[in-house]
N, C-alpha and C positions, 0 to 999 in steps of 0.2 A: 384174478379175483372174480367170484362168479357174484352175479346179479340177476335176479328175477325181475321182468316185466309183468308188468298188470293182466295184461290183454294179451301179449302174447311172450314167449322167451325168444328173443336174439340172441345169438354170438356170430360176431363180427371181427373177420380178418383184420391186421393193423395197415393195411396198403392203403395209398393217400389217390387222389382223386386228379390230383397233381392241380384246379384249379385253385386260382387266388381266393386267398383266406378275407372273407367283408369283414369290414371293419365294427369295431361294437360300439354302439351309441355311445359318446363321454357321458356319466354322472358327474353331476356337481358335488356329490357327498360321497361316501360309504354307507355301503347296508347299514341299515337302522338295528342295531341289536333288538333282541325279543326282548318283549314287556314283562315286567317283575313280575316272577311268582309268588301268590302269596303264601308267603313262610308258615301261615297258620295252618297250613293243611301238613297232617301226619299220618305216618303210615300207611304200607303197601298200597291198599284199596283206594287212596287218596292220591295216588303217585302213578294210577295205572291211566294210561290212556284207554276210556268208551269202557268196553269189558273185554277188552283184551291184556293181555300181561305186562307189555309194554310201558317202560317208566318214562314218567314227563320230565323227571330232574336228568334224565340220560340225555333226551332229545335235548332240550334246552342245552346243557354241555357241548353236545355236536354242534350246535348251530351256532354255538357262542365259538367257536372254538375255528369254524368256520369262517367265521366275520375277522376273527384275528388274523387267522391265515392270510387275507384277504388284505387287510388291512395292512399287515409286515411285508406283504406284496409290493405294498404303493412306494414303499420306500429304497427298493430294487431298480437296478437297470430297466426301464423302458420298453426292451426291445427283447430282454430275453424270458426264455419261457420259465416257467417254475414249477418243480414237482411235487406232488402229496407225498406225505410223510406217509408211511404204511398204516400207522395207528389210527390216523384221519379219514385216509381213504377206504381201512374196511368198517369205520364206522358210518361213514359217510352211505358204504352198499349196505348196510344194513337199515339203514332208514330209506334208502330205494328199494329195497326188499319190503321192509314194515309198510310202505307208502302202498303196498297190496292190498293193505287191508281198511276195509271202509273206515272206520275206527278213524284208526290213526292216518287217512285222509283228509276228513273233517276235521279234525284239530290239527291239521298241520295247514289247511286256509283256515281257522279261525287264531291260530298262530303269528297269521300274516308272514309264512314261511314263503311263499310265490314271490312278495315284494323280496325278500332275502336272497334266495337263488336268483330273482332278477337282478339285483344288483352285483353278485359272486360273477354271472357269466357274465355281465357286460364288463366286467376289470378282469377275469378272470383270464392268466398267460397259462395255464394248463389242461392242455387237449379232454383227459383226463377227467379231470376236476367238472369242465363246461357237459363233461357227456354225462354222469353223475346226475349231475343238478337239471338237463333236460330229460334225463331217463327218471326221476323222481319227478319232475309234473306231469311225465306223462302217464306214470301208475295213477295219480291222484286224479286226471285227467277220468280214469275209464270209472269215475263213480258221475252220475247226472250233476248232482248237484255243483260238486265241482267243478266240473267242466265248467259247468254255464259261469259259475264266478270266476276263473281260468279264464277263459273269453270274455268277459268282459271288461280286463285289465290291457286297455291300449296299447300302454309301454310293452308288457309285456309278450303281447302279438307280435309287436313291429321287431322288437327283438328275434325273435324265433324265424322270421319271416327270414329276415337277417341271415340267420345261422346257415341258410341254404344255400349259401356261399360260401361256407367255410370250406377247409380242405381236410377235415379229420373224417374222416369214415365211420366211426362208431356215434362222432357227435350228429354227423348226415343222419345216419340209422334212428337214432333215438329223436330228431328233431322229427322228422318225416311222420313217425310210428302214432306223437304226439298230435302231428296234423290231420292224420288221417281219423285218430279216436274222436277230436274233436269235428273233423266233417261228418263222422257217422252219426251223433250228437243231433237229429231234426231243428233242436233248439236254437242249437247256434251253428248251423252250416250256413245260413245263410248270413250271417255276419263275416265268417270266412270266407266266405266268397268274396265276399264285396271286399274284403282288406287284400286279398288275392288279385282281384281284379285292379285295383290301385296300384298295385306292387311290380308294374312291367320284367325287372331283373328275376322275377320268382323264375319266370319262363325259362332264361336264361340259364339261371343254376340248373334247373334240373335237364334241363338241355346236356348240357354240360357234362353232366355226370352220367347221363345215359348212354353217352358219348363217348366218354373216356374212362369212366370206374370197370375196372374188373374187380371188384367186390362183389361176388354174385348177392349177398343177403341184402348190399346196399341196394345195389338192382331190382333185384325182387319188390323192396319196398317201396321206391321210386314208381317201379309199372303200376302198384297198387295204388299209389295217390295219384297220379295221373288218370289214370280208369277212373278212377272216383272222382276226380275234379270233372270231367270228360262226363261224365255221365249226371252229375250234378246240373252241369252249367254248360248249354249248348250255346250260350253266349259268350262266355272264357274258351269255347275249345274253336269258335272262330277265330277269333282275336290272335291266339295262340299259333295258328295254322296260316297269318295271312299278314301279320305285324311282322317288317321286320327288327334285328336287334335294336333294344334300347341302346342311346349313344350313354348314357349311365352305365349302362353294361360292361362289368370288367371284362368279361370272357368273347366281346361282341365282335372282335375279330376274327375269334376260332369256332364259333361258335356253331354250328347247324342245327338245321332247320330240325322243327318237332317230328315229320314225318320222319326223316333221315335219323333223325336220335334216336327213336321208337324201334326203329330196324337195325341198328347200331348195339344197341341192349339187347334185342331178342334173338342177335345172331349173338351174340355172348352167353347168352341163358342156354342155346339149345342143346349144346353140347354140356353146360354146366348142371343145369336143373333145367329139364324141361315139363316138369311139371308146372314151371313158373311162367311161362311160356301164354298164358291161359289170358293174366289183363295184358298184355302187349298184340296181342293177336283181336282180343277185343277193342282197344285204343285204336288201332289202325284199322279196325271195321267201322266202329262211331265216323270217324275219320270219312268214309263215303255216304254216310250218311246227309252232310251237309254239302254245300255246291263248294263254297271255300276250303272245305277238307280233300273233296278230289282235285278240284286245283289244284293244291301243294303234292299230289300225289302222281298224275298225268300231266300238269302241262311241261312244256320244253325243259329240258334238264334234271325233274322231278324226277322222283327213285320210283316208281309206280312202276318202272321192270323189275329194278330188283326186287322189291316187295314180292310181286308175281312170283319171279324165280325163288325166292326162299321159301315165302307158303307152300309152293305147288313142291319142296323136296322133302315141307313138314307133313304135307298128309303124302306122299306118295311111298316116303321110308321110311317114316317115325311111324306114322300112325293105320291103325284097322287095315295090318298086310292078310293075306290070302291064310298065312297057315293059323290066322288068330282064330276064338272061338268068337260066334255073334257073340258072347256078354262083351267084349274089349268095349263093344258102343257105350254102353254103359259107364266103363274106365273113363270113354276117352269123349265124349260126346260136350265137355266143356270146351277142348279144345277143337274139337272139329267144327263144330256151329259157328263161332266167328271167322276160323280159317275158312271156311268155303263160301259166305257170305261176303270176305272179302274177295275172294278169286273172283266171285260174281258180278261185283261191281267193276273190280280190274279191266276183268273181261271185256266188256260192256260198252268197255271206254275206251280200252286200250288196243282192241280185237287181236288179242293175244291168239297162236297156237295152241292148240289145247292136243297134248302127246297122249299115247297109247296108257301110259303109267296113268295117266290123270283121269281121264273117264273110265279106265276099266276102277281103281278108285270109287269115285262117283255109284257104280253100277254095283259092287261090292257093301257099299254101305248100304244100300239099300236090300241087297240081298240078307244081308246080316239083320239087317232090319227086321226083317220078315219071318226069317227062320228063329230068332230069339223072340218074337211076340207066337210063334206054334209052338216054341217050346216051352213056353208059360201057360200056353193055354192046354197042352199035355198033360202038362204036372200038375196044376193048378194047384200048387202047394203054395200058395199068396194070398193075400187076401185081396177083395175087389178094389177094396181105398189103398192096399198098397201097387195093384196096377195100375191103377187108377193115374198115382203119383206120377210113378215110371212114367206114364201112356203121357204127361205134361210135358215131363223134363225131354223125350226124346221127340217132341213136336217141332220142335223149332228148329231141329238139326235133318230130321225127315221134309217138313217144306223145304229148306233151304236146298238140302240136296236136289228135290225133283224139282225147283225153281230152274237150276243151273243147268242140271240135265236136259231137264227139256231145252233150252236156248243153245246147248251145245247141240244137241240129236238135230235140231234145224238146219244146222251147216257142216251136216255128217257128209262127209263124203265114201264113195264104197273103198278107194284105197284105206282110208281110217280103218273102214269095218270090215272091211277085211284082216287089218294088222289085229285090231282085238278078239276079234273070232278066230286066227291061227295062234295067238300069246294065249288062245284060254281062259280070255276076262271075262269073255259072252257066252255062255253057256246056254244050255235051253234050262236049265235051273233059275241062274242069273237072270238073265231076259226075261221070265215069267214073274221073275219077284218085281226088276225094274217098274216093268210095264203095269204090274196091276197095281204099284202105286202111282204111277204118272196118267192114268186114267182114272176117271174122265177129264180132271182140269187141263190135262197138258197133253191132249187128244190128237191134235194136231201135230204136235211133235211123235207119235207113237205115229200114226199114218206114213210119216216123213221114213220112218223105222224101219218097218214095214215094207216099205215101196223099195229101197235098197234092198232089204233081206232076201226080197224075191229074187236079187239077182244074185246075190253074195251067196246066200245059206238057205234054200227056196224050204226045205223039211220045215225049219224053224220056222219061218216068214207064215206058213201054214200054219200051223200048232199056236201059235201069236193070235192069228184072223179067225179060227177056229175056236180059240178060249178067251177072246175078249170081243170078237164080234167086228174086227176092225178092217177095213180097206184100205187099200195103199194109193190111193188116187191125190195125192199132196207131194209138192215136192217143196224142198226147201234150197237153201244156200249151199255152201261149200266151206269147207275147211283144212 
């Protein structure tokens, strides 16, 4: 049965997550059936939902129809699950489908349809059925208005908050898709946050699943709200990185920690989709950003080697190799920026080895750098505001690089630079691109450069001193 999303289309595998299913708040009642239509209205034009073609006596049927389901539910076994009737459930996708359209968004809250699906998923024993009714709030979700009335239904928060502990996959998918439309929402992210920040176990499930789902698309959208919570709330992404399990926590035995999840997920993405790769590599950059985030990441026990080891195999054999053309920076420059910002920090902290693969890297990027900004300004078949663009978006991946570089060149030693001058990283092409962006800010480290070159590659060490003006009277560290 296919289903269109508002915001975006998923399809999601049926594999379970294997964690425990939360429990759904009891209701004291069943869903409230929808309020009488009134019978005086006739014909087509009178039966359409907004100006769209859509009939209100269809909808109504569905939802009535709905309730019954629901209702012939309560009176079944307890414990077992129960499945849509096919006629139910493709009408059911078709008003997750219609729920696309503004239209028949707004009358399906001024329907008081949200109280309805809330009551359906909190009784609701089919997987099914619950992914249904949260993938129709969250089409209606991607219009302002609704959303804000959306969030402002308490029951209906804590429910969903809920749901990220189930173990259905498509219902994760769609509950996730729904949090994230609504923290994009200015209006009310900060209401979610603060229901987030209340909610300890939220941690937990997605821990959880980051953990254990090989669901690539569940993945992918899990790293998305994460990033986004994480970038929202540098208050929740402490708390997150430094609490441990709630003892409410079903999962709190097996559980691990956020940095360990985050690497858990993103070693399952790289091979699967690593274009998805982009907010997990940025989660665990935010992550050094605070003093509690490199804690969980460096001290005793912490994964902050592995982490090392896996970034340092994503840029050195995924990403911008030798036979690429400079534009790849362009491809790839989402995920290079926070991967080598984190090496940065790792670095820093960890006084990691830095291999021959990884600085000739480093010196590559920059070279690419260099040679794709000449060959724009060759052709100059762009316009100035769209270099302009470009000249933004590859800023922050260009400092970061000659950040790091320079702090490596400090503790070069000549056996290093000697291995990258025989492997062919350091070119006197290479080296002239590095160096004339690492000067002047990072002038010190070129002198350090320099001051080896004369012994290693003395031609080059010349051609260096000679085209940027520089002496080699610095010495630095080892490495």
């Amino acid at each position: 049965m296919e289903h269109k999303d508002g915001c975006s289309q998923e399809e999601v595998d049926g594999d379970s997550c294997g964690s425990s299913t939360a429990g759904s708040p009891v209701m004291d009642r069943n869903p409230s059936p929808p309020p009488e239509e009134d019978e005086t209205e006739a014909g087509e034009e009178a039966d359409a939902i907004g100006e769209t073609v859509y009939s209100k006596h269809w909808l109504f049927s569905t939802l009535t129809r709905l309730i019954q389901m629901v209702t012939d539910q309560e009176s079944g076994p307890s414990d077992s699950s129960v499945e849509l009737t096919d006629d139910l459930e493709e009408d059911l996708c078709r008003v997750w489908d219609m729920a696309m359209d503004k239209d028949v968004a707004v009358f399906l809250q001024e329907f008081k349809a949200p109280d309805i699906l809330l009551g359906v998923i909190a009784k609701s024993r089919s997987p099914r059925l619950t992914e249904i009714c949260v993938g129709i709030l969250g089409n209606m979700a991607c219009f302002h208005d609704t959303c804000v009335s959306l969030s402002q239904n308490s029951d209906l928060c804590s429910v969903l908050l809920l749901l990220l502990g189930d173990n259905d996959p498509p219902t994760l998918l769609e509950t996730c898709r729904l949090l994230l439309t609504c923290l994009s929402q200015p209006d009310v992210a900060p209401l979610w946050l603060e229901r987030i920040r209340q909610q300890p176990a939220v941690c937990g499930s997605l821990c959880f699943i980051m953990s254990s789902s090989t669901n690539v698309d569940l993945l992918v959208k899990v790293g998305e709200l994460v990033d986004k919570l994480f970038d929202e709330d540098e208050e929740l992404m402490k708390s997150w990185v430094s609490t441990p399990a709630s003892d409410s926590d079903p999962n709190k035995d097996t559980q691990q920690d956020m940095a360990s999840s985050l690497l858990e997920a993103a070693t399952q993405l790289r091979s699967e989709s690593p274009e998805a790769l982009e907010v997990y590599l940025h989660s665990l950059q935010l992550l050094t950003t605070v003093e509690e985030g490199m804690q969980a990441l460096v001290s005793d026990g912490a994964c902050g080697r592995e982490v090392w080891t896996f970034v340092c195999k994503i840029v050195c054999e995924d990403l911008c190799q030798e036979e690429d053309p400079p534009l790849i920076l362009q491809e790839q420059k989402a995920l290079l920026a926070p991967a080598l910002a984190l090496l940065s920090a790792l670095h820093s902290s960890l006084q990691t080895t830095i291999s021959t693969e990884l600085l000739g890297s480093l010196i590559r990027i920059l070279q690419f750098n260099a040679e794709w900004r000449q060959s724009r300004t060759d052709g100059n078949s762009e316009s100035e505001e769209s270099q302009k663009e470009d000249d933004e978006q590859l800023k922050a991946l260009v400092e970061t690089t000659a950040e790091f570089l320079s702090a490596v060149l400090m503790q070069l030693n000549k056996d290093l630079l000697s291995a990258i001058v025989k492997e062919g990283c350091l070119t006197e092409k290479s080296c002239v691109s590095a160096v004339a962006t690492l000067v002047p800010q990072h002038i010190t480290a070129v002198q350090h450069l320099v001051s080896l070159l004369s012994e290693v590659e003395p031609k080059l060490a010349d051609i260096i001193k000679k085209d940027f003006s520089i002496s080699s009277n610095v010495s630095g560290g080892n490495i």
